[in-house]
NUKESE-111958 format. One record per residue (C-alpha): residue in three letters; x, y, z. Coordinates in nm, 2 decimals. Layout:
<nodes>
 kenu      X      Y      Z
  ALA      X      Y      Z
...
</nodes>
This chain:
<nodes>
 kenu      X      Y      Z
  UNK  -0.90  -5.12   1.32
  UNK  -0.81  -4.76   1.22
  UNK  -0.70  -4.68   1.59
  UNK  -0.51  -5.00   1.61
  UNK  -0.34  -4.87   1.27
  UNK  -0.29  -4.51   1.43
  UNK  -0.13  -4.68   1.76
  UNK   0.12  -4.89   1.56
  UNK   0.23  -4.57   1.33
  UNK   0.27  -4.36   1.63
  UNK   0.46  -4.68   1.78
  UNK   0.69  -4.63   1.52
  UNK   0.72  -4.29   1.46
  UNK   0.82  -4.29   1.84
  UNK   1.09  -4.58   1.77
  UNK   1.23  -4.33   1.52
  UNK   1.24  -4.00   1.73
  UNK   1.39  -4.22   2.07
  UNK   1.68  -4.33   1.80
  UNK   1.72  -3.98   1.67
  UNK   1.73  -3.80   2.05
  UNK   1.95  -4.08   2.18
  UNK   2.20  -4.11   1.94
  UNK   2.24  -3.74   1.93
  UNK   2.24  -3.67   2.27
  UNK   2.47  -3.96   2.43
  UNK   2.77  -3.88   2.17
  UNK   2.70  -3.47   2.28
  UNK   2.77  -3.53   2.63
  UNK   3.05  -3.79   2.63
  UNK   3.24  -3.65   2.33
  UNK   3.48  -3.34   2.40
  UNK   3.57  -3.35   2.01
  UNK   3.39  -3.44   1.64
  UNK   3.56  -3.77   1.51
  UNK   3.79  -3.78   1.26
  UNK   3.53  -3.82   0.96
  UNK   3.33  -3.53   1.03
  UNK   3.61  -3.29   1.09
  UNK   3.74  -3.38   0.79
  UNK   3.44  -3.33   0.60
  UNK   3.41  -3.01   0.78
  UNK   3.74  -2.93   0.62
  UNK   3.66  -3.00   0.23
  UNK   3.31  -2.82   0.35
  UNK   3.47  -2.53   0.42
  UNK   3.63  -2.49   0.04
  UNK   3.35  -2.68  -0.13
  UNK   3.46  -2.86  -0.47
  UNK   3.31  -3.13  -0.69
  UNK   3.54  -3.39  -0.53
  UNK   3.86  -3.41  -0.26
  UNK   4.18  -3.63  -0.25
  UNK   3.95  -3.96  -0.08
  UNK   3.66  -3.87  -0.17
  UNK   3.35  -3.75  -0.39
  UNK   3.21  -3.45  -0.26
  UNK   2.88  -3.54  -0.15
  UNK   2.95  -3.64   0.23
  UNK   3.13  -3.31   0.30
  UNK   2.80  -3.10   0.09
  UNK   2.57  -3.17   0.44
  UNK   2.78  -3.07   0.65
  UNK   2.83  -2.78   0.52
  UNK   2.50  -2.69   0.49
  UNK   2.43  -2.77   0.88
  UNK   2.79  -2.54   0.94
  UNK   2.61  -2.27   0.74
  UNK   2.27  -2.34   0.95
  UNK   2.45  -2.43   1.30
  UNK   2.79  -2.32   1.34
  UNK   3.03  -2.44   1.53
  UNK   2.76  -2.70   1.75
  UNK   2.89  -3.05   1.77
  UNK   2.54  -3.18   1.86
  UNK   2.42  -3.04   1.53
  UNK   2.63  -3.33   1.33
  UNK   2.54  -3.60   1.54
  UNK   2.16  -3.52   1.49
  UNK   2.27  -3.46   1.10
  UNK   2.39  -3.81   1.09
  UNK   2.08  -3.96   1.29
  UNK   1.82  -3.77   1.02
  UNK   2.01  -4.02   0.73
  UNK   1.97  -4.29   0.97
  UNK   1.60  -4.23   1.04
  UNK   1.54  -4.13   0.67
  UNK   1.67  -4.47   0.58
  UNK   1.47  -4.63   0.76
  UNK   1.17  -4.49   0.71
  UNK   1.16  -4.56   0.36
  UNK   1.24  -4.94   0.45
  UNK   0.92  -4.87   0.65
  UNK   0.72  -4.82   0.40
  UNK   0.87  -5.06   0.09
  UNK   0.82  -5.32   0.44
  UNK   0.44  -5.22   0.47
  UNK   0.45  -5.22   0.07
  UNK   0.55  -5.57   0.05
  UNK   0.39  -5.70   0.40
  UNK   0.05  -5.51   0.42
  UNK   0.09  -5.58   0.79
  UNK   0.20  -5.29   1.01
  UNK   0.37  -5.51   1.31
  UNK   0.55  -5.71   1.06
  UNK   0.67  -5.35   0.88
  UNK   0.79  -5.20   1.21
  UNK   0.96  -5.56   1.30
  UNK   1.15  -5.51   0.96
  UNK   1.27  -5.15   1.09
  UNK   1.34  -5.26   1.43
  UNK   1.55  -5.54   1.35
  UNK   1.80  -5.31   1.21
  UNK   1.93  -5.19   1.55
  UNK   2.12  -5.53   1.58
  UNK   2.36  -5.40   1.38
  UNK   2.60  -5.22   1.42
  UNK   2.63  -5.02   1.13
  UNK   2.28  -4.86   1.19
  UNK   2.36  -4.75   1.58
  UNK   2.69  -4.76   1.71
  UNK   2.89  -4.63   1.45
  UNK   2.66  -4.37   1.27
  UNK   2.75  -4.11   1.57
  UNK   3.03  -4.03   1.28
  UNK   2.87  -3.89   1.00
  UNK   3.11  -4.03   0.72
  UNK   3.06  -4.19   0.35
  UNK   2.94  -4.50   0.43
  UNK   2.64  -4.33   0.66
  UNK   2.59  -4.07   0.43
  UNK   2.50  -4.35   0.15
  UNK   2.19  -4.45   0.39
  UNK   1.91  -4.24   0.26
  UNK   2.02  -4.28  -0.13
  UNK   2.03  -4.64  -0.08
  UNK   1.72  -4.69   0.04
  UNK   1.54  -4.46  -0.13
  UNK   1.70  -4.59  -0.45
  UNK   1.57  -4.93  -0.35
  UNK   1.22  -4.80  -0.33
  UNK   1.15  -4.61  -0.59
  UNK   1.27  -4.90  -0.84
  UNK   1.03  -5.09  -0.68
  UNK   0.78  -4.82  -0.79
  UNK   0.92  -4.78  -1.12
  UNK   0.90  -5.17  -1.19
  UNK   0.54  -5.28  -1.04
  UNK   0.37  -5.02  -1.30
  UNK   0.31  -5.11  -1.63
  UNK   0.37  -4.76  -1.71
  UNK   0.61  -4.59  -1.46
  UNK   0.59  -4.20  -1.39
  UNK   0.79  -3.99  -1.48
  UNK   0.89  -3.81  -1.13
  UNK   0.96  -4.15  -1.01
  UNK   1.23  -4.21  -1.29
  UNK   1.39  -3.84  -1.25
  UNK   1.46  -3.87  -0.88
  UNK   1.57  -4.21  -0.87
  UNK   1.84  -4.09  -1.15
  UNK   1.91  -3.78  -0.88
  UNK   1.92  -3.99  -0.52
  UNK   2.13  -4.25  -0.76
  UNK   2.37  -3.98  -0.84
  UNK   2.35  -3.85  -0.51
  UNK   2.46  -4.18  -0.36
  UNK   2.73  -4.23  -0.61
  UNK   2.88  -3.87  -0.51
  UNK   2.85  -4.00  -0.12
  UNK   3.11  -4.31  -0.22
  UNK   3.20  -4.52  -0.56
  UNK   3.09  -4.80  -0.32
  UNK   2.67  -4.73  -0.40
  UNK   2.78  -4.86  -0.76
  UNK   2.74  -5.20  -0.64
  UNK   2.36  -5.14  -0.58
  UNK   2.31  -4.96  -0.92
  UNK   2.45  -5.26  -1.10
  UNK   2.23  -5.49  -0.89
  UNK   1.92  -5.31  -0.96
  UNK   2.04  -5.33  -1.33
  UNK   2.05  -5.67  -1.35
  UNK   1.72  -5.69  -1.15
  UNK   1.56  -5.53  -1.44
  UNK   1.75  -5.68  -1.71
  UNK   1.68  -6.07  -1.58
  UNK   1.27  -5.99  -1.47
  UNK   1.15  -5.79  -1.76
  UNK   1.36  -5.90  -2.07
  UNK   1.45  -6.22  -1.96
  UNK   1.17  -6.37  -1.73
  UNK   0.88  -6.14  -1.90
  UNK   1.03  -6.09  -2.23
  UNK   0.90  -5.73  -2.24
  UNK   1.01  -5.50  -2.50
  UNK   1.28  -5.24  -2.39
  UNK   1.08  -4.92  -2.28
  UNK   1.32  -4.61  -2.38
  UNK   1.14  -4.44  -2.08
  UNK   1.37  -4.64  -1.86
  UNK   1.66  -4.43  -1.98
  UNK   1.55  -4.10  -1.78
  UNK   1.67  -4.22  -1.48
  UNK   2.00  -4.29  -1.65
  UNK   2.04  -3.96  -1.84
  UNK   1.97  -3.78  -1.51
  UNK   2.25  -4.02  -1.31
  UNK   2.51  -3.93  -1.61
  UNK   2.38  -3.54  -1.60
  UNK   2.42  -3.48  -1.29
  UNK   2.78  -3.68  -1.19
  UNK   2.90  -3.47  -1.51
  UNK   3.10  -3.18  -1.28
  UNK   3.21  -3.40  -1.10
  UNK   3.40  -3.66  -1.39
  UNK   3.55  -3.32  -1.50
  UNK   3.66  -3.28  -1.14
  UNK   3.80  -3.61  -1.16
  UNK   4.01  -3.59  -1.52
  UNK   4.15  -3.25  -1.39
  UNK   4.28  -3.40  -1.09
  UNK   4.41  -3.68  -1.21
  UNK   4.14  -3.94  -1.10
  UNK   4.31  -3.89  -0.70
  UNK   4.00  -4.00  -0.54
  UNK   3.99  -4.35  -0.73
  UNK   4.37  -4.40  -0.67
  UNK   4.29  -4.33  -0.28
  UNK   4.04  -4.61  -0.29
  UNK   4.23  -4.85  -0.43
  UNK   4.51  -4.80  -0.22
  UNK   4.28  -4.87   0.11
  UNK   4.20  -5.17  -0.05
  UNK   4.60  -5.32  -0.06
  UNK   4.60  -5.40  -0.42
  UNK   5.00  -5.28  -0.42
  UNK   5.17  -5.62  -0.29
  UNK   4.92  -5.85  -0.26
  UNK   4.98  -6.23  -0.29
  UNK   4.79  -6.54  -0.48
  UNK   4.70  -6.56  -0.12
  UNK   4.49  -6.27  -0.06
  UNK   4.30  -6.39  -0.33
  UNK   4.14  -6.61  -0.09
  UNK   4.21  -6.51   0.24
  UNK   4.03  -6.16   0.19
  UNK   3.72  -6.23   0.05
  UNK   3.71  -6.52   0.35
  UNK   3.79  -6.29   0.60
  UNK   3.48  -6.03   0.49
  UNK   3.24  -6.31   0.49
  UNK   3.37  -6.42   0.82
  UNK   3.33  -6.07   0.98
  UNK   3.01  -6.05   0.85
  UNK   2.85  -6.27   0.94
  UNK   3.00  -6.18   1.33
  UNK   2.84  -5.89   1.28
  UNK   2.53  -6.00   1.20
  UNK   2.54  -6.25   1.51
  UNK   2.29  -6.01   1.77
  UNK   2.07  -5.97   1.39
  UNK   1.99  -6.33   1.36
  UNK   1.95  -6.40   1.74
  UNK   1.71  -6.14   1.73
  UNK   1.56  -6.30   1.45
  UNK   1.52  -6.61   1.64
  UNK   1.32  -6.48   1.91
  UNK   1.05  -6.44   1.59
  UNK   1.09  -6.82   1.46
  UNK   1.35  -7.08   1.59
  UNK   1.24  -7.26   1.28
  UNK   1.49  -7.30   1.03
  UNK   1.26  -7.44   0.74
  UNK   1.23  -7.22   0.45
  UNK   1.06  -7.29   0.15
  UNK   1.15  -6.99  -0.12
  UNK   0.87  -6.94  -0.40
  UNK   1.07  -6.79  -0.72
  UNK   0.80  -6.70  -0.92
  UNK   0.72  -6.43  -0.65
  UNK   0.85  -6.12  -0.78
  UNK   0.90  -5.95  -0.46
  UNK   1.08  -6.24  -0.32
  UNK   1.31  -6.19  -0.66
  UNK   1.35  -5.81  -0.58
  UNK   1.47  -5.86  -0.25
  UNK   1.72  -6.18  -0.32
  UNK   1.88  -5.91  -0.57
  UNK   1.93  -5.58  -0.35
  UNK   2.07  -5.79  -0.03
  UNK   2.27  -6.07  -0.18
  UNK   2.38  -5.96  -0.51
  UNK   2.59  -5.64  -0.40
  UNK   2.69  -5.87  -0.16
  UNK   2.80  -6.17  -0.42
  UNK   2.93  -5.88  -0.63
  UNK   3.15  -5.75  -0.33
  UNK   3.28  -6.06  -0.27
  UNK   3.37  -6.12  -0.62
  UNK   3.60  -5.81  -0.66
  UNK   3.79  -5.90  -0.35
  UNK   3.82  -6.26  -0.47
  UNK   3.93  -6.15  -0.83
  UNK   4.16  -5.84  -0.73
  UNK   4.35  -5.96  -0.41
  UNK   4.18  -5.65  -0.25
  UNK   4.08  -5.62   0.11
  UNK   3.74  -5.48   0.16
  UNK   3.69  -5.27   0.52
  UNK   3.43  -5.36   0.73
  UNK   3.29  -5.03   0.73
  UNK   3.25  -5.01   0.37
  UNK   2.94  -5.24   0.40
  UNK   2.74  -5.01   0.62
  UNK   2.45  -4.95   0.36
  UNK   2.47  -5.32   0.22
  UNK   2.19  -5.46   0.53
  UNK   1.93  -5.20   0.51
  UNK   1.67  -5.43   0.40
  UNK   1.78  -5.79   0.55
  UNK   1.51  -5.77   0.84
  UNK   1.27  -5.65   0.52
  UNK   1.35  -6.03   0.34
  UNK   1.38  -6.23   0.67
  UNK   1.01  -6.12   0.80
  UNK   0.89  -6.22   0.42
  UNK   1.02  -6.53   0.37
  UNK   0.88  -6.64   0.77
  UNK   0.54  -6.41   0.80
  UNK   0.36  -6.68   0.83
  UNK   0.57  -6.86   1.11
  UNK   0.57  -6.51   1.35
  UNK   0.36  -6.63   1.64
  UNK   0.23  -6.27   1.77
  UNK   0.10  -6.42   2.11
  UNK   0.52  -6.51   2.18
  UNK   0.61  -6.17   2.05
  UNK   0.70  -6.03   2.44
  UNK   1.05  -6.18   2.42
  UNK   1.15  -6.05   2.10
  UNK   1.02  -5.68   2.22
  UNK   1.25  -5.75   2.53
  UNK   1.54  -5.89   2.35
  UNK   1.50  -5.55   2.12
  UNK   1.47  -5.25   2.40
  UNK   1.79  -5.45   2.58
  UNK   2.01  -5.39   2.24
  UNK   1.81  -5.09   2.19
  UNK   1.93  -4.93   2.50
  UNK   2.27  -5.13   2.51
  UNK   2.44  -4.97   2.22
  UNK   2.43  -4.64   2.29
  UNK   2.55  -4.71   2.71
  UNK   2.82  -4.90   2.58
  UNK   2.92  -4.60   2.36
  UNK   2.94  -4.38   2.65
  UNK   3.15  -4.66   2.84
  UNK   3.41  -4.67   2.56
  UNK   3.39  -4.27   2.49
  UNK   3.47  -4.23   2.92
  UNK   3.65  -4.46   3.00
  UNK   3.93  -4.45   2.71
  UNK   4.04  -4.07   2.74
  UNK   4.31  -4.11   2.41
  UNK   4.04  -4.07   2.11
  UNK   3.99  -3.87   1.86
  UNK   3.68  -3.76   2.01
  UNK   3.88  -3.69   2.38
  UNK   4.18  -3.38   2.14
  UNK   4.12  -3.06   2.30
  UNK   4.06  -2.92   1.94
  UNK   3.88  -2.60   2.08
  UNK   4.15  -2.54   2.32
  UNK   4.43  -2.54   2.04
  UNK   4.21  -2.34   1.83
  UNK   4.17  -2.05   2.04
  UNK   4.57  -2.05   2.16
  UNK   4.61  -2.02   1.75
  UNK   4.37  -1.74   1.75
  UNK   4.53  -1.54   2.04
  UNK   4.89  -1.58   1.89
  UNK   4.73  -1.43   1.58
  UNK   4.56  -1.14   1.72
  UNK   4.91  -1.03   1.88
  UNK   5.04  -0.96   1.52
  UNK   4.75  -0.90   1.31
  UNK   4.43  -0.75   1.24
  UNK   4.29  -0.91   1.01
  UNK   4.08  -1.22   1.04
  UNK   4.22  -1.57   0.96
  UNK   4.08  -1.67   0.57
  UNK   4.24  -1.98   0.51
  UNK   4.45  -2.28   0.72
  UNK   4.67  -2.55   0.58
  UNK   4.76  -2.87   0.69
  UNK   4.65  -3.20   0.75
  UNK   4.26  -3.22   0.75
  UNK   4.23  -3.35   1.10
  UNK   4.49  -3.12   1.28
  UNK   4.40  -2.79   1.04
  UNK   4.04  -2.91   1.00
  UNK   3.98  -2.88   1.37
  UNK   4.14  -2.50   1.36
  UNK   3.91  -2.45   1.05
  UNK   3.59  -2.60   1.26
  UNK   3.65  -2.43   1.57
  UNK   3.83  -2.06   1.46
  UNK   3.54  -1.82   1.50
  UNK   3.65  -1.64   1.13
  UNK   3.59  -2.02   0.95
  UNK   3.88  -2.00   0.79
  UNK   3.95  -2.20   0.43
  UNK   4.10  -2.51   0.42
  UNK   4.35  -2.51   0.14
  UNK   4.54  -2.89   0.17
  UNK   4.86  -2.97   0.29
  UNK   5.13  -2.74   0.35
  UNK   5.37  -2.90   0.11
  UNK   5.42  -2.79  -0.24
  UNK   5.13  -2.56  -0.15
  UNK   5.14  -2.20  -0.35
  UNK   4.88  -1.99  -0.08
  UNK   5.14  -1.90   0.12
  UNK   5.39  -1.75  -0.17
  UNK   5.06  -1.56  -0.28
  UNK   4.90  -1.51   0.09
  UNK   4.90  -1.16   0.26
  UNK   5.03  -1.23   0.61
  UNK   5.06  -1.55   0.76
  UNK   5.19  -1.79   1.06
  UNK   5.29  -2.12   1.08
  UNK   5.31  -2.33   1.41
  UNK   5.37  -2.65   1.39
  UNK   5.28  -2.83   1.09
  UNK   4.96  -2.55   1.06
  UNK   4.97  -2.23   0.90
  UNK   4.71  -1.95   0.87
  UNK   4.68  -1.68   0.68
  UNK   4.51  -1.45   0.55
  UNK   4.47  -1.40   0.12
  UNK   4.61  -1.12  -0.10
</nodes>
């Protein structure tokens, strides 16, 4: 038994590793260029504050750290953006094997996950929605943790307040899990148990409200400009009686298109539809409220506001919907039939990432395909001929002058947009070409 258990670990410790080499390796060869997220996170990396004009500050924080580690590698941010993806779901792993006890069914709950999208195809871009992945999941866990005991530790209630805040400083969006494990807690133990309200609870949220401190002073001194960004991706300005309806239809109807290769997958396990839910079973509860009620909530605020919710925002939102599908039918997964799911699996496993490769060679007009090295080093050759110094700081837009800041070999600064910008009245010798200038500082 304990070498079956060894075999099945290994089995998915390899699953995790093939993902991590795959998906860093394919985008390294068939990309000439970072995308557009990560250069731009490369660009508020490169003058690190407690927030940016879109967003909070905690998807440009890793990759600065792997810039300080790596350098100028391209490789090193696609295997950056594979370790959230891997972290993630590893600790679905082992909430899975938490709430399963069975180690095929825990690795099914994993595996399942590569039918999507968000967790394959996309996360060669490390951005905020994949930076959220780790946070999410761990926050899922270790509330789990915090509520099975009668008398929760400490630790657990300190770092879910950090990886909360930390998700929170990734994107506003990881809000909508908070206030579902919130109400979680609030309808279970006062409501269902009628326990009395254990003021130990309130570590987690003194540590969240600690730690996001810098960054609501960031916020009030720049005029809250990462909220108004958000809420002008979502159309608010002009919207009709109409998009009251047609947006929050139109995000259920993409979902669930995403999701299409998910539940096929799925129904390789059980083509039976039958479900009988249990709702005194707690962990049948828990996982009802983290994947259906940011969900319900999401939908909600487009259906109240008018606004028009991206696809991509909902990367995070599925990490654990293969976790409550292989609950619900345990019982009704016939092993001795399991060869056409594991089929069904490697052909989408393997899929993704050539059709990546297709797309990335066969269009040569993508972000990925601008010959931001090339460009650099003409910049830096036009600036050796008139000075000595090396480049501290380039302004511009962060994809055109957060390419020069990337790829310059001084990694210059990146100080925003040129206009109504006071560096250059204060800078010591500068050039502008184009719609980029660098300089150097007093």
């Amino acid at each position: 038994m304990a070498i079956i258990k060894k075999n099945l670990l290994n089995l998915f410790y390899l699953f995790l590793i093939l993902h991590l080499v795959l998906w860093t390796v394919v985008p390294s060869i068939v990309n000439k260029n970072l995308p557009l997220d990560v250069i731009e996170a490369l660009a508020w990396g490169s003058n690190l504050d407690w927030g940016f004009n879109k967003h909070p500050p905690g998807s440009a924080f890793f990759p600065e750290v792997f810039f300080r580690i790596f350098g100028p590698q391209d490789w090193s941010y696609y295997f950056l953006s594979q370790i959230f993806v891997i972290t993630s779901f590893y600790f679905v792993f082992k909430l899975s094997y938490e709430f399963l006890n069975d180690l095929r069914l825990s690795i099914i709950s994993v595996v399942l996950l590569e039918s999507i999208f968000f967790y394959n195809f996309t996360t060669p871009e490390f951005n905020v929605n994949v930076s959220q992945l780790p946070f999410w999941a761990i926050s899922v866990y270790l509330t789990w943790q915090i509520f099975k005991t009668e008398n929760p530790r400490i630790v657990d209630l300190i770092f879910l307040g950090i990886v909360a805040a930390v998700g929170f400083l990734c994107k506003y969006l990881f809000l909508y899990l908070l206030i579902s494990l919130a109400l979680f807690f609030i309808y279970f133990i006062f409501i269902i148990q009628k326990k009395q309200f254990k003021f130990i609870y309130l570590i987690s949220i003194e540590v969240f409200l600690v730690l996001l401190v810098p960054h609501l002073i960031w916020l009030s001194n720049n005029e809250f400009i990462t909220i108004t960004y958000g809420l002008g991706r979502t159309g608010l300005e002009g919207n009709t009686v109409i998009d009251h309806f047609k947006n929050p239809i139109m995000l259920l109807i993409k979902q669930l298109v995403i999701l299409i290769p998910f539940f096929l997958l799925c129904f390789t396990l059980n083509n039976k539809l039958r479900l009988n839910i249990n709702f005194n079973d707690k962990k049948i509860i828990f996982l009802i409220f983290i994947n259906f009620i940011p969900l319900i909530l999401i939908l909600f605020t487009s259906l109240v506001s008018g606004s028009k919710i991206r696809t991509m925002w909902m990367t995070p939102f599925y990490l654990y919907i293969g976790l409550i599908i292989v609950y619900l039918y345990k019982s009704k997964i016939n092993f001795k039939k399991i060869n056409y799911f594991i089929i069904c699996f490697i052909f989408l496993f393997f899929l993704s990432p050539f059709l990546y490769a297709y797309v990335s060679i066969s269009n040569d007009d993508k972000r990925t395909d601008y010959p931001g090295k090339q460009i650099a080093n003409k910049v830096q050759l036009e600036w050796d001929k008139n000075f000595d110094e090396p480049i501290g700081f380039v302004i511009g837009d962060e994809w055109n002058a957060g390419n020069l800041s990337y790829h310059l070999k001084s990694r210059p600064k990146w100080e925003g947009f040129i206009s109504n910008n006071n560096i250059l009245n204060e800078a010591k010798e500068y050039i502008c070409i184009d719609d980029i200038c660098v300089g150097t500082y007093k």
